[in-house]
PDB file of N, CA, C, O and CB in Angstrom:
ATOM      1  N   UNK A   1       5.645 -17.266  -9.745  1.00  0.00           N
ATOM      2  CA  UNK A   1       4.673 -16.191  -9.870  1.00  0.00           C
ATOM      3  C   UNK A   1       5.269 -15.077 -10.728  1.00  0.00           C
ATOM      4  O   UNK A   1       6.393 -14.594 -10.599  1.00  0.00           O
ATOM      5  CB  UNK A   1       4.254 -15.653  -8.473  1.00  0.00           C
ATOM      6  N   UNK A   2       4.406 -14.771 -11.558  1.00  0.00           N
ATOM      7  CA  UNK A   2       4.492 -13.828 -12.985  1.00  0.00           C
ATOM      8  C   UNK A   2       3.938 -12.379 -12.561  1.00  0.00           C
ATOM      9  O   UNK A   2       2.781 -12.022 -12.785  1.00  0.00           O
ATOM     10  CB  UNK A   2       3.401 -14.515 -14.402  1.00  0.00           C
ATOM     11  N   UNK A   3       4.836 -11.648 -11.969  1.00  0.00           N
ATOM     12  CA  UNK A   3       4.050 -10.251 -11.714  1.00  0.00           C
ATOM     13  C   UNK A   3       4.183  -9.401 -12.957  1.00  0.00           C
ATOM     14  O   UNK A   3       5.240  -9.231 -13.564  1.00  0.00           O
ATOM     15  CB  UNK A   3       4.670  -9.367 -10.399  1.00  0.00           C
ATOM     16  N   UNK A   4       2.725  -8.758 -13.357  1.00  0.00           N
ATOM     17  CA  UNK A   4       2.154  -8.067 -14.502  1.00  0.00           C
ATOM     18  C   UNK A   4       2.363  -6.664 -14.140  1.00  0.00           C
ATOM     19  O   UNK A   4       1.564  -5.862 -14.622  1.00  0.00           O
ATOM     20  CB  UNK A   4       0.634  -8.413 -14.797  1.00  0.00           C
ATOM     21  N   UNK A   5       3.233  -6.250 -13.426  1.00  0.00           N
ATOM     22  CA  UNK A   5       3.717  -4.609 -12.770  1.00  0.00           C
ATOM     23  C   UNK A   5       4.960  -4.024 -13.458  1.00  0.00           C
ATOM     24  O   UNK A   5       6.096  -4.489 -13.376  1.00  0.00           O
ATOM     25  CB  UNK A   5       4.202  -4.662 -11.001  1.00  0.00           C
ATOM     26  N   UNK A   6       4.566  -2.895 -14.174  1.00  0.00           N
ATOM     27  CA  UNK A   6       6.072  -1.940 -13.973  1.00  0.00           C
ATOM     28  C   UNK A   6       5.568  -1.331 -13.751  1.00  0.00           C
ATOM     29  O   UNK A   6       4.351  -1.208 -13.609  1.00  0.00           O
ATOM     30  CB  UNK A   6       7.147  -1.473 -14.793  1.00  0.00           C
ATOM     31  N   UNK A   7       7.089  -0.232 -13.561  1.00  0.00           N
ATOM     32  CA  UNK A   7       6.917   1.388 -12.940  1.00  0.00           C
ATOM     33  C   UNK A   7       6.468   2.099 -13.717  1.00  0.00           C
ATOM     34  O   UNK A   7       6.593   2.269 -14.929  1.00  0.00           O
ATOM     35  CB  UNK A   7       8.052   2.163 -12.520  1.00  0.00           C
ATOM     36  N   UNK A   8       5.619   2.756 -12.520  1.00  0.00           N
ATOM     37  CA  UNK A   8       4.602   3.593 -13.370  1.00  0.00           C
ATOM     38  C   UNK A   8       3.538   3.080 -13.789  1.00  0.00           C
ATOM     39  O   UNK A   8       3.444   3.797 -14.785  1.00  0.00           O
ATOM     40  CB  UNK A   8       5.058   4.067 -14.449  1.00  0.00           C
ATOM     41  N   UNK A   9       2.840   2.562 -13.836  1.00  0.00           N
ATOM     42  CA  UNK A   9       2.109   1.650 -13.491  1.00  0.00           C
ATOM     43  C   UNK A   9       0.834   2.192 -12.411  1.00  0.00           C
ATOM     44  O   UNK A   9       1.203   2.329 -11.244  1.00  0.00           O
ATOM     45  CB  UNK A   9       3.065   0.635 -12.972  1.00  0.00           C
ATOM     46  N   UNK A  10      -0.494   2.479 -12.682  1.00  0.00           N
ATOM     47  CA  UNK A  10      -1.283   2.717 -11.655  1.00  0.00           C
ATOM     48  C   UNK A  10      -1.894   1.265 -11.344  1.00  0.00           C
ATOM     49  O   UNK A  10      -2.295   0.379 -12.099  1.00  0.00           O
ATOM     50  CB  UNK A  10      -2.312   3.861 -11.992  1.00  0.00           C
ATOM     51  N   UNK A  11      -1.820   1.353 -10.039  1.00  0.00           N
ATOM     52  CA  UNK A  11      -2.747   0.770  -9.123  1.00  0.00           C
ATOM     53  C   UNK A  11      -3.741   0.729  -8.089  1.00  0.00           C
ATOM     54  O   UNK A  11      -3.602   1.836  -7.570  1.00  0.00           O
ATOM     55  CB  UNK A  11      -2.407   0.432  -8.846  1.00  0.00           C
ATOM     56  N   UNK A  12      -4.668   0.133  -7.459  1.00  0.00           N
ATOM     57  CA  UNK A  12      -4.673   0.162  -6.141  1.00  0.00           C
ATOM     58  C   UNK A  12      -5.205  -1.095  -5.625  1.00  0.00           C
ATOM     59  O   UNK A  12      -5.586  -2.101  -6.223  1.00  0.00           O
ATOM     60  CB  UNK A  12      -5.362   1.266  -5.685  1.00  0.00           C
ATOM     61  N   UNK A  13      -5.115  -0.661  -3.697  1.00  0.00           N
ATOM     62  CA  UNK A  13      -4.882  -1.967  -3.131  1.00  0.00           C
ATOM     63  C   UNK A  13      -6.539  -2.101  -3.151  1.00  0.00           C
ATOM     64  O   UNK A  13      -7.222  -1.084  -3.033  1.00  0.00           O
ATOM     65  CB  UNK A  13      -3.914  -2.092  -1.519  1.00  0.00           C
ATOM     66  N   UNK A  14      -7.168  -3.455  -3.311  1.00  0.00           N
ATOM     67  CA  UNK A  14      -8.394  -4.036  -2.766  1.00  0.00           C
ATOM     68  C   UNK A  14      -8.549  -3.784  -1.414  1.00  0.00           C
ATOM     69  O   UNK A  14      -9.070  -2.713  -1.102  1.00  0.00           O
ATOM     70  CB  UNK A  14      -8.467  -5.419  -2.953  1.00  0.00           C
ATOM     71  N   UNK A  15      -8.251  -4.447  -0.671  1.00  0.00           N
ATOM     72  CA  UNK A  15      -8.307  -4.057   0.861  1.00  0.00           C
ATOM     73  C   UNK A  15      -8.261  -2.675   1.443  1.00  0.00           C
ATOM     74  O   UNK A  15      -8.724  -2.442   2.560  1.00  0.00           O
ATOM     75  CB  UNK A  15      -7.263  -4.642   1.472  1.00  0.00           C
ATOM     76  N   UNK A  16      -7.790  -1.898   0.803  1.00  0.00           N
ATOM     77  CA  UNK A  16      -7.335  -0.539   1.498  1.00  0.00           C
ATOM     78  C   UNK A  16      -7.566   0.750   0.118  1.00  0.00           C
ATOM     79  O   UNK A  16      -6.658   1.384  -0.418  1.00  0.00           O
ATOM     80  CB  UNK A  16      -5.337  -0.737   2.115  1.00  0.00           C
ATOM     81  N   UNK A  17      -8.884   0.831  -0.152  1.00  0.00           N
ATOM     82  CA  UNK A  17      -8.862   1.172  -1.161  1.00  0.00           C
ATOM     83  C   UNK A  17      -9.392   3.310  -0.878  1.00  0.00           C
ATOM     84  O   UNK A  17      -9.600   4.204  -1.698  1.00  0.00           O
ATOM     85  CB  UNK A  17      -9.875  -0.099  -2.021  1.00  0.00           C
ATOM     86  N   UNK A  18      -9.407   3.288   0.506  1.00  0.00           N
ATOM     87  CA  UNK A  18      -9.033   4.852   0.735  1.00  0.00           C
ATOM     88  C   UNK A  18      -7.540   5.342   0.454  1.00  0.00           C
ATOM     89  O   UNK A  18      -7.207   6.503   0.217  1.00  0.00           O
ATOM     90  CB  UNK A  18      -9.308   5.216   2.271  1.00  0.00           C
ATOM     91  N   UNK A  19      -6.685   4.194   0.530  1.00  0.00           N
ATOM     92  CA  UNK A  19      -5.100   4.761  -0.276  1.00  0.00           C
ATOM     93  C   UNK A  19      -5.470   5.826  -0.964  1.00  0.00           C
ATOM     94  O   UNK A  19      -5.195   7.023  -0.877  1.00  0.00           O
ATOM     95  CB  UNK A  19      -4.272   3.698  -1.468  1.00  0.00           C
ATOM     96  N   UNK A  20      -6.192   5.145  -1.718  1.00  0.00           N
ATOM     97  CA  UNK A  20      -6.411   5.909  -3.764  1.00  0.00           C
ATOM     98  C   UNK A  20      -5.671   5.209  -4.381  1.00  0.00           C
ATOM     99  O   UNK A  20      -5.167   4.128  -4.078  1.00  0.00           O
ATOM    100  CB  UNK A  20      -5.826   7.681  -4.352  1.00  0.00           C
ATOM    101  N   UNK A  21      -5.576   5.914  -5.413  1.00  0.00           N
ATOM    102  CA  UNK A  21      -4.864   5.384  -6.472  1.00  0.00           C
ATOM    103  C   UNK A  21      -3.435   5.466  -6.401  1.00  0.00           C
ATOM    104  O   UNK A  21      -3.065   6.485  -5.817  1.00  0.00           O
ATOM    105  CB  UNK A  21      -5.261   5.949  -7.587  1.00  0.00           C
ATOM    106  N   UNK A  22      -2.421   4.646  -6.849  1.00  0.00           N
ATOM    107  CA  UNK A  22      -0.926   4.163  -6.065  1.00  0.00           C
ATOM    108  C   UNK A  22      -0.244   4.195  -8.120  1.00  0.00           C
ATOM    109  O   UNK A  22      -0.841   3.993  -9.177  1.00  0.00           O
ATOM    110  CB  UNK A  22      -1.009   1.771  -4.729  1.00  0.00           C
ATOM    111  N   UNK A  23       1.022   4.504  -7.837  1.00  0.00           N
ATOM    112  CA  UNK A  23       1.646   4.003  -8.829  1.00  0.00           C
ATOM    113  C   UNK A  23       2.824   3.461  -8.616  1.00  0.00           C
ATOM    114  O   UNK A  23       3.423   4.039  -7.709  1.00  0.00           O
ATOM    115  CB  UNK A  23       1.738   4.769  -9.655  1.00  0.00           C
ATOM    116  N   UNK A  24       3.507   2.418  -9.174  1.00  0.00           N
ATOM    117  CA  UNK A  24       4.283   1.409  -8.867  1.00  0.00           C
ATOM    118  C   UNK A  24       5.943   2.324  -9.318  1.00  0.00           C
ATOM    119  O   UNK A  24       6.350   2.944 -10.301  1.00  0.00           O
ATOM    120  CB  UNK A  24       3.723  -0.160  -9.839  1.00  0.00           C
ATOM    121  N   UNK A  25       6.420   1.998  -8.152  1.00  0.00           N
ATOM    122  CA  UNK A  25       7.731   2.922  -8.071  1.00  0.00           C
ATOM    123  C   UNK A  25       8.962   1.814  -8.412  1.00  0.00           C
ATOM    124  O   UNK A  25       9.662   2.082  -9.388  1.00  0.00           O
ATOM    125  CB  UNK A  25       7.942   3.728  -6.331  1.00  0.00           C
ATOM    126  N   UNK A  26       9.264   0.559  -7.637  1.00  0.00           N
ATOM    127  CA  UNK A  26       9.679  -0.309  -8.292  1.00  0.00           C
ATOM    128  C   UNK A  26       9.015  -1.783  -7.654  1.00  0.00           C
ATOM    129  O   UNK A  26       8.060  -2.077  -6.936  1.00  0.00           O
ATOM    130  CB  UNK A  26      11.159  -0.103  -8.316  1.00  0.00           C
ATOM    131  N   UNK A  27      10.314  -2.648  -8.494  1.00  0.00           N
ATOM    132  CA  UNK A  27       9.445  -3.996  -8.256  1.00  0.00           C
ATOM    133  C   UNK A  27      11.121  -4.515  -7.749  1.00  0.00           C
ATOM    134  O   UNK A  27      12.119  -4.071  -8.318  1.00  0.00           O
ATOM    135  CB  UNK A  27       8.371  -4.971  -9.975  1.00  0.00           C
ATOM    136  N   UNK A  28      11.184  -5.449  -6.672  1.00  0.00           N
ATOM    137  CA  UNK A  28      12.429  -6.331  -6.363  1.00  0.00           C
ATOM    138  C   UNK A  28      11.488  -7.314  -5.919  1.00  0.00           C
ATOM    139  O   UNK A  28      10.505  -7.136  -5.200  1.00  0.00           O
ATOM    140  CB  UNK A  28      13.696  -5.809  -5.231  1.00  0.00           C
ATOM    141  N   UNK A  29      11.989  -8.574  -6.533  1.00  0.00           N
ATOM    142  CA  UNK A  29      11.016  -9.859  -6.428  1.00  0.00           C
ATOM    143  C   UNK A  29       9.789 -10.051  -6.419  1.00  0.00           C
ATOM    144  O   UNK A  29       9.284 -10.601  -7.398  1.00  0.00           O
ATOM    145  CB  UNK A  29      11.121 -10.416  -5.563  1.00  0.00           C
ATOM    146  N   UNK A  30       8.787  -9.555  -5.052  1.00  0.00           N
ATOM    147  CA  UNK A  30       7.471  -9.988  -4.504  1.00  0.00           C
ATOM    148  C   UNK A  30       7.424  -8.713  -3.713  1.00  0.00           C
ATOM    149  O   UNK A  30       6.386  -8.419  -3.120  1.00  0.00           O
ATOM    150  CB  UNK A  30       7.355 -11.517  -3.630  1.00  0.00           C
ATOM    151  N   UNK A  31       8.584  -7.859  -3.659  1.00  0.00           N
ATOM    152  CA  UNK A  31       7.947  -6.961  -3.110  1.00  0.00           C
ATOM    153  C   UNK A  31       7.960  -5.482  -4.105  1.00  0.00           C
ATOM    154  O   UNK A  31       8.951  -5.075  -4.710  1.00  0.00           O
ATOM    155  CB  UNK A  31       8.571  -6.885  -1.703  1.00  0.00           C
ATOM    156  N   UNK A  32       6.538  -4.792  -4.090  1.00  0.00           N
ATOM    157  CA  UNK A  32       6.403  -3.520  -4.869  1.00  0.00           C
ATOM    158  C   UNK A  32       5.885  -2.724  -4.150  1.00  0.00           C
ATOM    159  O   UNK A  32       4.820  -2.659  -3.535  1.00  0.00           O
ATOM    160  CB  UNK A  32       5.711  -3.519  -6.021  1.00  0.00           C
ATOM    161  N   UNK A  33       7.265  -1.742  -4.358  1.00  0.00           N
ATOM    162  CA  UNK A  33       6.928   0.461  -3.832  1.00  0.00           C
ATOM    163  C   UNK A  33       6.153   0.776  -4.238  1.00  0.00           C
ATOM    164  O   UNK A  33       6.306   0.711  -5.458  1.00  0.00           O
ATOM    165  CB  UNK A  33       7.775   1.858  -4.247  1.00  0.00           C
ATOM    166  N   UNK A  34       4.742   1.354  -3.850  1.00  0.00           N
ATOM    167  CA  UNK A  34       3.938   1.918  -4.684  1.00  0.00           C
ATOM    168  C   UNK A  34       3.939   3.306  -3.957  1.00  0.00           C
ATOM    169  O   UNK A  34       4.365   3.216  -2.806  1.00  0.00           O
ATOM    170  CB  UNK A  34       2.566   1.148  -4.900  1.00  0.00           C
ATOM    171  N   UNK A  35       3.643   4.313  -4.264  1.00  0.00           N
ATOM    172  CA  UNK A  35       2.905   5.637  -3.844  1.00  0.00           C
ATOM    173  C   UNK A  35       1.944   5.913  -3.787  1.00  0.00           C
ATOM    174  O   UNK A  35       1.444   5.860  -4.911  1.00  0.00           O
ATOM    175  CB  UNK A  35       3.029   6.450  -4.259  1.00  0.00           C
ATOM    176  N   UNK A  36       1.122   6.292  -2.902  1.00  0.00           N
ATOM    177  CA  UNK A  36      -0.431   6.002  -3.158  1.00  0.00           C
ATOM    178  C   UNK A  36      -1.056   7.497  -2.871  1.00  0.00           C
ATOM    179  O   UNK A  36      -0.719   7.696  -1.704  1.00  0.00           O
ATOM    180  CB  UNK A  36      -1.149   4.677  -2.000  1.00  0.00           C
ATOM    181  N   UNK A  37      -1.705   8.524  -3.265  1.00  0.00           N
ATOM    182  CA  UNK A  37      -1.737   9.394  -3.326  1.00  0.00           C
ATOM    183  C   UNK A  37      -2.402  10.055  -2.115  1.00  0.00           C
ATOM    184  O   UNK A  37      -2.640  11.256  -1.992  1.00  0.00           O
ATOM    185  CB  UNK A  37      -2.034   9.485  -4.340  1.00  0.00           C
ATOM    186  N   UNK A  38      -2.695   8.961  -1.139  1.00  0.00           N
ATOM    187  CA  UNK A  38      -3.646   9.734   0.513  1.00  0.00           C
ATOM    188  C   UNK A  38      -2.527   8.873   1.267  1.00  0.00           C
ATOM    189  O   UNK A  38      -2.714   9.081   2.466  1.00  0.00           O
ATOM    190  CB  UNK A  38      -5.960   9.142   1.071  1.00  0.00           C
ATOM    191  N   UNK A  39      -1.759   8.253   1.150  1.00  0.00           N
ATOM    192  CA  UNK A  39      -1.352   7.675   2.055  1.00  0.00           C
ATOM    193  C   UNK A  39       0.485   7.393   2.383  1.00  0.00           C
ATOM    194  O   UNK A  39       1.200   7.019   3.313  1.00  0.00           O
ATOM    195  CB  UNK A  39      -2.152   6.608   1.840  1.00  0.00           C
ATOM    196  N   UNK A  40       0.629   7.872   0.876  1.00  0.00           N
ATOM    197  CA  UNK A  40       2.062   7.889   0.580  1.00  0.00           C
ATOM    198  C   UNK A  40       3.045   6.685   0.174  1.00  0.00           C
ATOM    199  O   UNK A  40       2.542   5.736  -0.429  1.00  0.00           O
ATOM    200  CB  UNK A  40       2.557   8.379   1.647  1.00  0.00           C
ATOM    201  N   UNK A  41       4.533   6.668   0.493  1.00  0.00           N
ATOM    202  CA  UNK A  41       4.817   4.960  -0.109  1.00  0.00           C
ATOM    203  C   UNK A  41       4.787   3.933   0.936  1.00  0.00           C
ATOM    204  O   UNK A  41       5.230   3.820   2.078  1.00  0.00           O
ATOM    205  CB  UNK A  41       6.393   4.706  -0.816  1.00  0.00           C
ATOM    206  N   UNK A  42       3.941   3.066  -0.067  1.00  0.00           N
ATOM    207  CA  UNK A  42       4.084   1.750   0.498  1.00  0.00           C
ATOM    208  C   UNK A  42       4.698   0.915  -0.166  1.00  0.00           C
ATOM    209  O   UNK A  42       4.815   0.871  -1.390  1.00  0.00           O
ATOM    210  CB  UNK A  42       3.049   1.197   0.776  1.00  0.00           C
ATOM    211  N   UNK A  43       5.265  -0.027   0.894  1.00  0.00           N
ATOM    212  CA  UNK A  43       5.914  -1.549   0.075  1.00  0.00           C
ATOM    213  C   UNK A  43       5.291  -2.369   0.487  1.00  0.00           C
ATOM    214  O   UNK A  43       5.117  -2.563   1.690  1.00  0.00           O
ATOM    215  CB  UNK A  43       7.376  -2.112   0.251  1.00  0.00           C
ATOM    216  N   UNK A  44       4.724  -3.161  -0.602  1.00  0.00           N
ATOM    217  CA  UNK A  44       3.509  -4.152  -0.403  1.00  0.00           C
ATOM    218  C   UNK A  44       4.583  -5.917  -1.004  1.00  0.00           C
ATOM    219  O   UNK A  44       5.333  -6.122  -1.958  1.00  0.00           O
ATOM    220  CB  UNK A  44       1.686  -3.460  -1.836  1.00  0.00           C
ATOM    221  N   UNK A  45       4.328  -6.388  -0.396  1.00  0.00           N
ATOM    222  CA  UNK A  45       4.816  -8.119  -0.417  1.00  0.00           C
ATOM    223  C   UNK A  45       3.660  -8.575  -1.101  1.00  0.00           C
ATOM    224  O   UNK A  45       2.842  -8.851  -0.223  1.00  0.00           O
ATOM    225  CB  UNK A  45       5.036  -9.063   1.236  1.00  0.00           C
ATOM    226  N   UNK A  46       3.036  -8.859  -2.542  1.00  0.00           N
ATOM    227  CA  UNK A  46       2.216  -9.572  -3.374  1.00  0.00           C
ATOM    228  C   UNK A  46       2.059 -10.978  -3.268  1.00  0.00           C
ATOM    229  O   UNK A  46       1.294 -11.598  -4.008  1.00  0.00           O
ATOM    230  CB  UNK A  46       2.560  -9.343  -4.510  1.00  0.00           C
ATOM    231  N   UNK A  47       3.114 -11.797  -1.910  1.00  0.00           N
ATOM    232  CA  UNK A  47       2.486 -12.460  -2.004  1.00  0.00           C
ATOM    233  C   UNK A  47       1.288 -12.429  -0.736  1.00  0.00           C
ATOM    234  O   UNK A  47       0.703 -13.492  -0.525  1.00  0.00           O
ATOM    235  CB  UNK A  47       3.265 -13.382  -2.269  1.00  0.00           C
ATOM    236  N   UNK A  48       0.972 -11.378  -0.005  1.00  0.00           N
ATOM    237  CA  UNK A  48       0.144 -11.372   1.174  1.00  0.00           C
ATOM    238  C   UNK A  48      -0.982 -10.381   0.821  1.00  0.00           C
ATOM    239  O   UNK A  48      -1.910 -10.275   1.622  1.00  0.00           O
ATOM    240  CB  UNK A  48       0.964 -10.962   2.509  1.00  0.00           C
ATOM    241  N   UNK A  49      -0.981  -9.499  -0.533  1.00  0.00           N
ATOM    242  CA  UNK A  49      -2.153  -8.744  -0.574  1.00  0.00           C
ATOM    243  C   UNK A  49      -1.818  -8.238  -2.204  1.00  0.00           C
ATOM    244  O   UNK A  49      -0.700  -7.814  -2.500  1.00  0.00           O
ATOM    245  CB  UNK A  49      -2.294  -7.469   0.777  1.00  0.00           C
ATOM    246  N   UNK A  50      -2.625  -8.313  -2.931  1.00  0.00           N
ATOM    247  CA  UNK A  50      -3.334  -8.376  -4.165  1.00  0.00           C
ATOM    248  C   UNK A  50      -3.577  -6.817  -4.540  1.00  0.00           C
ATOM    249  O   UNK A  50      -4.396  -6.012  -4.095  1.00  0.00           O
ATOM    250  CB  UNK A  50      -4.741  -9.275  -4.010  1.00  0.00           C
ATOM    251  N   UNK A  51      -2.610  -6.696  -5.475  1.00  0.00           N
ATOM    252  CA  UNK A  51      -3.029  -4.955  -5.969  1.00  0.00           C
ATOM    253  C   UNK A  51      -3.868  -5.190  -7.316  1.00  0.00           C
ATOM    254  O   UNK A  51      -3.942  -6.388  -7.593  1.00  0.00           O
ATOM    255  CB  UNK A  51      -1.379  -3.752  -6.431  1.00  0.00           C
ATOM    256  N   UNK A  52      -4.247  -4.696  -7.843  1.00  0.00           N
ATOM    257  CA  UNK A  52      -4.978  -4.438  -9.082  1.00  0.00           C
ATOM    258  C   UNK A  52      -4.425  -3.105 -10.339  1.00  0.00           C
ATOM    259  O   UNK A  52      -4.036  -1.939 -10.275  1.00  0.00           O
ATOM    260  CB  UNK A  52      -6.466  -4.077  -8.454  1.00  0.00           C
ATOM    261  N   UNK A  53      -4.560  -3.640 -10.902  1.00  0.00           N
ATOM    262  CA  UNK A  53      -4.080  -2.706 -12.038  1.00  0.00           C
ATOM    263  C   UNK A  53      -4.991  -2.406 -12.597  1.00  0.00           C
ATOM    264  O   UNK A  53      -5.849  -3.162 -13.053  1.00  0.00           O
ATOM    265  CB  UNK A  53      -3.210  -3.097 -12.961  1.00  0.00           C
ATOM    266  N   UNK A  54      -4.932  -0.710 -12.678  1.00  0.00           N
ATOM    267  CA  UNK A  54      -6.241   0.532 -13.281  1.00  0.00           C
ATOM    268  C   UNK A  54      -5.598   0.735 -14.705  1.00  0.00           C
ATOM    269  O   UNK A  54      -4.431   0.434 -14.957  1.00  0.00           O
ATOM    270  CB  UNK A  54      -6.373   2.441 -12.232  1.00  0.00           C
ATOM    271  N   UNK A  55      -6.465   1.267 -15.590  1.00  0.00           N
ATOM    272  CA  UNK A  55      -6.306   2.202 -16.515  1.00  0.00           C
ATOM    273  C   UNK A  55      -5.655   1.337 -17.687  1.00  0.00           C
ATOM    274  O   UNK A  55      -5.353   1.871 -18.754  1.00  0.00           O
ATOM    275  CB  UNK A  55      -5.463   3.443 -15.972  1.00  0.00           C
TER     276      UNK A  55
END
């Protein structure tokens, strides 16, 4: 699996999309830091939930 993420990087999650908008802080393997601007940082495991890339 080919993750299309760097830092800095806006995103947000499908599922949880009152986060807001998140930007990708780093990436180690499958799992990515994001910051999300209502909810703060998260580390999300891509292979269990699907972020999307804005902008």
């Amino acid at each position: 699996m080919i993750l299309d993420f760097e830092p800095g990087d806006k995103v947000i999650n499908p599922v949880n999309k009152d986060w807001g908008i998140g930007q990708v802080q780093s990436i180690i393997k499958e799992k990515v830091t994001v910051n999300f601007e209502n909810v703060g940082k998260k580390v999300i495991n891509v292979k269990n939930i699907e972020l999307e890339k804005i902008g």
